[in-house]
C-alpha positions in Angstrom: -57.7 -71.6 -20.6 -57.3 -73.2 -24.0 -53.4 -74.8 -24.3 -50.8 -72.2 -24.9 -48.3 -73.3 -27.6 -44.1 -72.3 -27.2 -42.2 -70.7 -29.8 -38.5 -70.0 -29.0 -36.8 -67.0 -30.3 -33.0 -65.8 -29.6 -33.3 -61.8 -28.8 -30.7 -59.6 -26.7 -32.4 -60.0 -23.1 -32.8 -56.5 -22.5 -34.6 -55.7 -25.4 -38.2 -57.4 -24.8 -40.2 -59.6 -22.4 -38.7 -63.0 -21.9 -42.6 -64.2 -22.4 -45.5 -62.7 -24.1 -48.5 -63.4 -25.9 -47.6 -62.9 -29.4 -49.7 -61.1 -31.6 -48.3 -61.5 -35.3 -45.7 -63.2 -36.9 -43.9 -60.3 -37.1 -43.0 -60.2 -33.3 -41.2 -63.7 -33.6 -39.3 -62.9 -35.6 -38.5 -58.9 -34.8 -34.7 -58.3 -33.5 -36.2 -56.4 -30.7 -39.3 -55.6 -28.6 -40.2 -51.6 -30.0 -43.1 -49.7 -30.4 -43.8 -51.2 -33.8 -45.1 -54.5 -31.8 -48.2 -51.4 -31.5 -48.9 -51.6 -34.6 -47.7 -55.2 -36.3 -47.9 -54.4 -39.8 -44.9 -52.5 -39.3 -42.8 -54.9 -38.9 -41.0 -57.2 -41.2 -42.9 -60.3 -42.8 -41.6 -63.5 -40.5 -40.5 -66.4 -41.7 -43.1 -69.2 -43.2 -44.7 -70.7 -39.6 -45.6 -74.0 -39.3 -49.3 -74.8 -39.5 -49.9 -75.5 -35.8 -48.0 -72.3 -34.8 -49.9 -70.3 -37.3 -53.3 -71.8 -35.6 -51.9 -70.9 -32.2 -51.5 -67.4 -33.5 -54.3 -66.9 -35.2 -56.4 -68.6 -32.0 -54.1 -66.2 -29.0 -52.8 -69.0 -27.9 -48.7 -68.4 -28.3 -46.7 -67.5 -26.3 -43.4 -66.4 -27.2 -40.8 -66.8 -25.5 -36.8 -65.7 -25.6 -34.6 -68.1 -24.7 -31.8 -66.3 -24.7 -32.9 -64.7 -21.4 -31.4 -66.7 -18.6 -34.8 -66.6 -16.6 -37.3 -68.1 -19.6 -38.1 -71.0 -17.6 -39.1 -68.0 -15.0 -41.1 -66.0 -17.4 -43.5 -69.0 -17.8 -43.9 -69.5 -14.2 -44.5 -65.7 -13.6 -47.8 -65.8 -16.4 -49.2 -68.8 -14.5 -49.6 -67.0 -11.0 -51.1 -68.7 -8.1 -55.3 -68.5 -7.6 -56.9 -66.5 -5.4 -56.6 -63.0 -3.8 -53.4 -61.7 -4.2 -51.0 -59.9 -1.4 -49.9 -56.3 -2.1 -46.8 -54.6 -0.1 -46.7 -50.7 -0.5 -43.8 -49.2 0.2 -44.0 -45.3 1.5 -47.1 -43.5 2.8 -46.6 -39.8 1.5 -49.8 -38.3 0.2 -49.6 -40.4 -3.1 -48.9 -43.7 -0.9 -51.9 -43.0 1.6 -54.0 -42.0 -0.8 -53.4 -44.9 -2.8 -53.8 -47.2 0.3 -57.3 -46.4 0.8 -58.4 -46.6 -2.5 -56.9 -50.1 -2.9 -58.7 -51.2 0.0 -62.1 -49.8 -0.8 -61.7 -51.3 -4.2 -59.9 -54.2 -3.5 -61.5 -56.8 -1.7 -62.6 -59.0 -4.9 -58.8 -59.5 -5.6 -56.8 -58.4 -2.6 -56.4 -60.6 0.3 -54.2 -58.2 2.7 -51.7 -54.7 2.3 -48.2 -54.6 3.9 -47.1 -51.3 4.6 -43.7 -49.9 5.6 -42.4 -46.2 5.8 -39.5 -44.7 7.4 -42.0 -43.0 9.9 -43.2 -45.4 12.3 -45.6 -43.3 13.4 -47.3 -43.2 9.8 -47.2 -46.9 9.6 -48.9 -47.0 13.0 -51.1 -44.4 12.1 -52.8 -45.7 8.8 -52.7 -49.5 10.5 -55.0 -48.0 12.7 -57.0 -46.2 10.1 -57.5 -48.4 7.6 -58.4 -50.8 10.3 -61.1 -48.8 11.3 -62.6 -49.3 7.9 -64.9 -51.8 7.0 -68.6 -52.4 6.0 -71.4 -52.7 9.7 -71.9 -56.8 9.5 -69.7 -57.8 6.7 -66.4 -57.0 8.4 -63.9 -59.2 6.8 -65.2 -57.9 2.1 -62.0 -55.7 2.4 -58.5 -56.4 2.9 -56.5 -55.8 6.0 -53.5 -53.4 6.6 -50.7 -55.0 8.4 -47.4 -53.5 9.0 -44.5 -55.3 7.1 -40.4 -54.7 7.7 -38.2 -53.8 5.4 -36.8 -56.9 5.2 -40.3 -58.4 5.0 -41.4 -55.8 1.7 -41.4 -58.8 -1.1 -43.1 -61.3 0.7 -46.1 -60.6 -1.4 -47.3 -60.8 -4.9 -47.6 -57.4 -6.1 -44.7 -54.6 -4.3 -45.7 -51.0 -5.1 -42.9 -48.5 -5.0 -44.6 -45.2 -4.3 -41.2 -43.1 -2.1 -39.9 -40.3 -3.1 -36.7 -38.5 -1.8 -37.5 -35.2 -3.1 -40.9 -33.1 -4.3 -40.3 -29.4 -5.6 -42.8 -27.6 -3.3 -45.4 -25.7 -4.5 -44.5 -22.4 -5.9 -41.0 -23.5 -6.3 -41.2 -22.5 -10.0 -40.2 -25.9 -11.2 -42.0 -26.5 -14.6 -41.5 -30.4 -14.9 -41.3 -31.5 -11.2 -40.7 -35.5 -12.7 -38.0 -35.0 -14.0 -36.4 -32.3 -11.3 -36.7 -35.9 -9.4 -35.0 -38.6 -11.1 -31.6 -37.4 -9.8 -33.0 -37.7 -6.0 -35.3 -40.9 -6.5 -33.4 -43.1 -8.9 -30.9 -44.5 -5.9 -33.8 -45.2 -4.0 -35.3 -47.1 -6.8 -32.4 -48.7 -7.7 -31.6 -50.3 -4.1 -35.1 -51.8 -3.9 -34.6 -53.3 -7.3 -31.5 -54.7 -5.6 -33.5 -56.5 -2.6 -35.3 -57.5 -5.2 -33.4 -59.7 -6.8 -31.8 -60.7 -3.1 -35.1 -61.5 -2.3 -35.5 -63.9 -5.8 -38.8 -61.5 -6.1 -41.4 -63.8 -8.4 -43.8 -61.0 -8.3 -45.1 -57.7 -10.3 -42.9 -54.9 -9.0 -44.9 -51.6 -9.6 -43.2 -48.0 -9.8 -45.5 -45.0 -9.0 -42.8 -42.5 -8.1 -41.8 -39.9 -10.9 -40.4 -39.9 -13.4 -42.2 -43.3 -13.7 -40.6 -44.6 -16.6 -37.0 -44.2 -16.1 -37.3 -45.4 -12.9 -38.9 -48.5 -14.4 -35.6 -48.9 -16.1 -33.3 -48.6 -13.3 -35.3 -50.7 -11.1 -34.6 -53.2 -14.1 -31.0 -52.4 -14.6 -30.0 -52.9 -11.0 -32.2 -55.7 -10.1 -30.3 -57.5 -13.3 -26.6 -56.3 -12.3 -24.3 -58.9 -11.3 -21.4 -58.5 -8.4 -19.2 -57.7 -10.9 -21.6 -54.9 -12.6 -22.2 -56.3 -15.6 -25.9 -57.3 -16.8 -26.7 -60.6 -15.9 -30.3 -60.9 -16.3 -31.0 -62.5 -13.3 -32.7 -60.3 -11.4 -36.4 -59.3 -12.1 -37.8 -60.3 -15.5 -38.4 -57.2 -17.9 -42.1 -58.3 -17.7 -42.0 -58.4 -14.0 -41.6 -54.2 -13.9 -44.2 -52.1 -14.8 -44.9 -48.1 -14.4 -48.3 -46.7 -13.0 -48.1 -43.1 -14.7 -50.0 -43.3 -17.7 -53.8 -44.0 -15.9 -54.0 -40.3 -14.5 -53.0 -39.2 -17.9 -55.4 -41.0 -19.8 -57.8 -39.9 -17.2 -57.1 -36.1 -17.4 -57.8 -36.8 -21.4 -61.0 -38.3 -20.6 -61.7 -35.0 -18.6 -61.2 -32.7 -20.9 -63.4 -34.7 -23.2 -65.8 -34.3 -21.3 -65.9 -30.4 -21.5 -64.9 -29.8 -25.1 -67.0 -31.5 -27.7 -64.3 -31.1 -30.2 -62.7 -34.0 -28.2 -65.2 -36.0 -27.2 -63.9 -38.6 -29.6 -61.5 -39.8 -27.2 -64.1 -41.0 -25.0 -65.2 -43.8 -27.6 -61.9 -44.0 -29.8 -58.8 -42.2 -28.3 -55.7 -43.9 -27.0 -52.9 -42.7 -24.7 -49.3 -43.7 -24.9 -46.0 -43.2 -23.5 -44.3 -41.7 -20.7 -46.2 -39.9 -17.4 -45.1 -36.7 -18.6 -42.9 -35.0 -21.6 -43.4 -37.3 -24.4 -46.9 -38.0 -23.5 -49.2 -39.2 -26.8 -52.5 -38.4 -26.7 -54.6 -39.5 -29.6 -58.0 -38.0 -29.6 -59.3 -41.0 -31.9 -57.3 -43.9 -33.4 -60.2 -44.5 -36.4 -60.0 -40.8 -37.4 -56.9 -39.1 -36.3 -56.8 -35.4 -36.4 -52.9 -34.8 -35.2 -53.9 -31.2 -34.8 -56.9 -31.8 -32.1 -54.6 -34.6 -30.5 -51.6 -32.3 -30.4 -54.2 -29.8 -28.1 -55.8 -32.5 -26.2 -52.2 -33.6 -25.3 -51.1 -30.2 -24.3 -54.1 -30.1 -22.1 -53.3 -33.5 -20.5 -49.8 -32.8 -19.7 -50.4 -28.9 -18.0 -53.0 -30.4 -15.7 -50.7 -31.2 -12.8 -49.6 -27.4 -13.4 -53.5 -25.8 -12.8 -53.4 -27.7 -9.3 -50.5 -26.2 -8.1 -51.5 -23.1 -9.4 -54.3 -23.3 -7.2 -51.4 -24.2 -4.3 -52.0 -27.5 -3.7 -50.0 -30.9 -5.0 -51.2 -32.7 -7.6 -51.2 -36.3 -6.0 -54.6 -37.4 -5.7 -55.7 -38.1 -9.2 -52.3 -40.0 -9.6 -52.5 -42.1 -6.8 -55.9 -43.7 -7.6 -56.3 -43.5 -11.7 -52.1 -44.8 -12.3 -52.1 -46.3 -9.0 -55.1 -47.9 -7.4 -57.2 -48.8 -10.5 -54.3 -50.2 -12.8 -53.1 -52.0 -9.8 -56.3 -53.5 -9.4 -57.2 -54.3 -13.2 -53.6 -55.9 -13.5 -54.3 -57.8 -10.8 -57.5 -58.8 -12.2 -55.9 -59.7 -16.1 -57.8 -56.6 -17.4 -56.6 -54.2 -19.9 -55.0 -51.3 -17.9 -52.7 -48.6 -18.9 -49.1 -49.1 -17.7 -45.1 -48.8 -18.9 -44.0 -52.0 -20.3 -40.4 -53.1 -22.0 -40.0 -51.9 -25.3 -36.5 -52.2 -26.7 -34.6 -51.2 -24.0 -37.0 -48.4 -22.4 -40.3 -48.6 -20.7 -43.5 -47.0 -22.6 -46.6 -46.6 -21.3 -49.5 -48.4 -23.7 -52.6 -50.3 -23.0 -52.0 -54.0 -22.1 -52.9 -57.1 -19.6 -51.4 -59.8 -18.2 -53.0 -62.9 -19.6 -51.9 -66.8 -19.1 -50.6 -67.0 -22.1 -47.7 -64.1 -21.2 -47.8 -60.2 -21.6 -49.8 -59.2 -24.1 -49.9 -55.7 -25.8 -53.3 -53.9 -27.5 -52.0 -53.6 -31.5 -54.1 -51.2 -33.7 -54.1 -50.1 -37.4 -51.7 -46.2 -36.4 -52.4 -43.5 -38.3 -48.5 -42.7 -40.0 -48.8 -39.0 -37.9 -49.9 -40.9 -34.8 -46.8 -43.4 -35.3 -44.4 -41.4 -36.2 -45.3 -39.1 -32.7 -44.4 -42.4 -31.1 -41.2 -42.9 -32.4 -40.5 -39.6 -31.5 -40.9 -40.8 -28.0 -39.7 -43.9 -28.1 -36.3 -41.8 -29.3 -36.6 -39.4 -26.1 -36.6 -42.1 -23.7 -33.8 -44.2 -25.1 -32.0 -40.8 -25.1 -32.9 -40.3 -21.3 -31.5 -43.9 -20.9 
């Protein structure tokens, strides 16, 4: 890793990683972390930069950093994580949780070293302990991590904690159109008290949110971690950085299907994007080079009514989710690999692609198209709303 250079900046905490890898000039200098960042020549011209920080820049190696947030001293401990394998703790094993579970630990074993579970059911924990114990390649019996049961109490003993419980799923046939958002009432006090023990806990690890709606739970895992005894915000609780949602891999997945059975998308396979939230709001671009809004528009439709053809069919729509959001962008976080994933952006969380590198957070920024942009301010306005 070549040297990271440090340039302070004074932001509202709650607007914005307290560390990232800065991509332009502009991002120093911006009031608030939003979804220009995407696209840096939106945003104002910073101030002249000294010659080293402009080198630093121009070679990756800044890292901003927000020293406003109480926890900046935090932030740079949380991009320089410990070597080696990493320990996951899943809570919930549902059908999205044990699905996930076994691909993480068919996948896993390069960065993985073990899986705490826990679930209310202690016959389920008992259940896939035994399962996934009774997994493993004849001769070579220790390539993929072990399951272990873990308590409650025991859930952020780990590096990576993956919320994955849900208090309430329409069932199938209920005639519930957008089933993610039909949950946020039931699921957000759920998220909210684990983002609690969180903070209790002094949680230096990346706390992952798989249950819908993805992104506003992202929020008020963040909100309540960060709320002091008195409840005010305190920001000392988990990091912005430190929460990410797991909703947009399935998505960009179902895109990639559908390219794959209509030429007239098939540009997405080489030069789409997908951004925002795991469900309404969702932007599909089927090519960033040469937008065609029209043909994106469709392809997004198409993304977003997939989870409706399965339970059409009668069956719930959790197996695609729980390995493309879950398993794989778990794994390629892990790993410092691009991956697709909700991340802070002035106040909400908004799925885009980005990776966690040593030198903080770092977002991918492309040339957008002023249609494409303008569809993710429209967004960006839908979740702040929501918030």
């Amino acid at each position: 890793m070549k040297k990271r250079l440090l340039y302070e900046t004074g932001r509202d905490p709650a607007l914005g990683p307290a560390a990232w890898r800065a991509a332009s000039a502009g991002q120093l200098a911006a009031e608030e972390a939003d979804v220009r960042w995407l696209d840096p020549r939106r945003l104002e011209e910073a101030p002249a930069l000294p010659e080293a920080v402009r080198a630093a820049l121009a070679a990756g190696r800044l890292t901003g950093v927000n020293r406003r947030h109480p926890g900046w001293e935090r932030a740079l401990d949380f991009i320089s994580p410990k070597a080696g394998k990493k320990r996951v703790c899943l809570l919930a094993l549902g059908d999205v949780g044990g699905t996930l579970l076994t691909a993480l630990k068919l996948l896993g074993g390069d960065v993985v070293s073990s899986i705490g579970i826990c679930d209310l059911s202690e016959k389920a924990v008992a259940r896939w302990t035994a399962e996934m114990g009774q997994i493993s390649w004849p001769w070579d019996y220790g390539a993929l991590p072990g399951v272990e049961p873990v308590s409650p109490e025991g859930l952020f003993d780990c590096d990576a904690f993956v919320f994955a419980a849900a208090r309430a799923v329409p069932a199938v046939g209920s005639g519930v159109e957008d089933v993610r958002m039909a949950q946020l009432e039931a699921n957000r006090p759920l998220a909210e008290q684990f983002g609690r023990q969180a903070r209790e806990a002094g949680f230096r690890g990346l706390f992952v949110v798989l249950s819908d709606p993805v992104d506003p739970l992202c929020r008020a895992v963040w909100r309540a971690s960060n709320t002091g005894p008195d409840g005010e915000l305190d920001h000392r609780g988990l990091l912005p950085e430190q929460v990410q949602g797991f909703g947009l891999g399935v998505m960009n997945a179902r895109a990639a299907y559908f390219a794959g059975r209509d030429p007239r998308f098939a540009s997405f396979l080489t030069e789409g994007r997908s951004f925002g939230p795991h469900g309404q709001g969702l932007v599909i671009a089927s090519s960033i080079r040469h937008y065609d809004d029209g043909l994106s528009r469709e392809l997004t439709r198409l993304t977003l009514e997939a989870n409706l053809r399965i339970r059409e069919l009668g069956f719930k729509p959790y197996a695609a989710p729980a390995v493309s959001s879950g398993a794989m962008q778990l794994l390629l976080a892990l790993r410092g690999e691009w991956h697709c994933g909700s991340v802070p952006l002035g106040g909400v969380w908004f799925g885009c692609k980005n990776r966690f590198t040593p030198y903080g957070l770092e977002l991918e920024t492309l040339e957008l198209p002023d249609p494409l942009f303008a569809r993710l301010r429209e967004t960006e306005a839908a979740l702040r709303a929501l918030c």
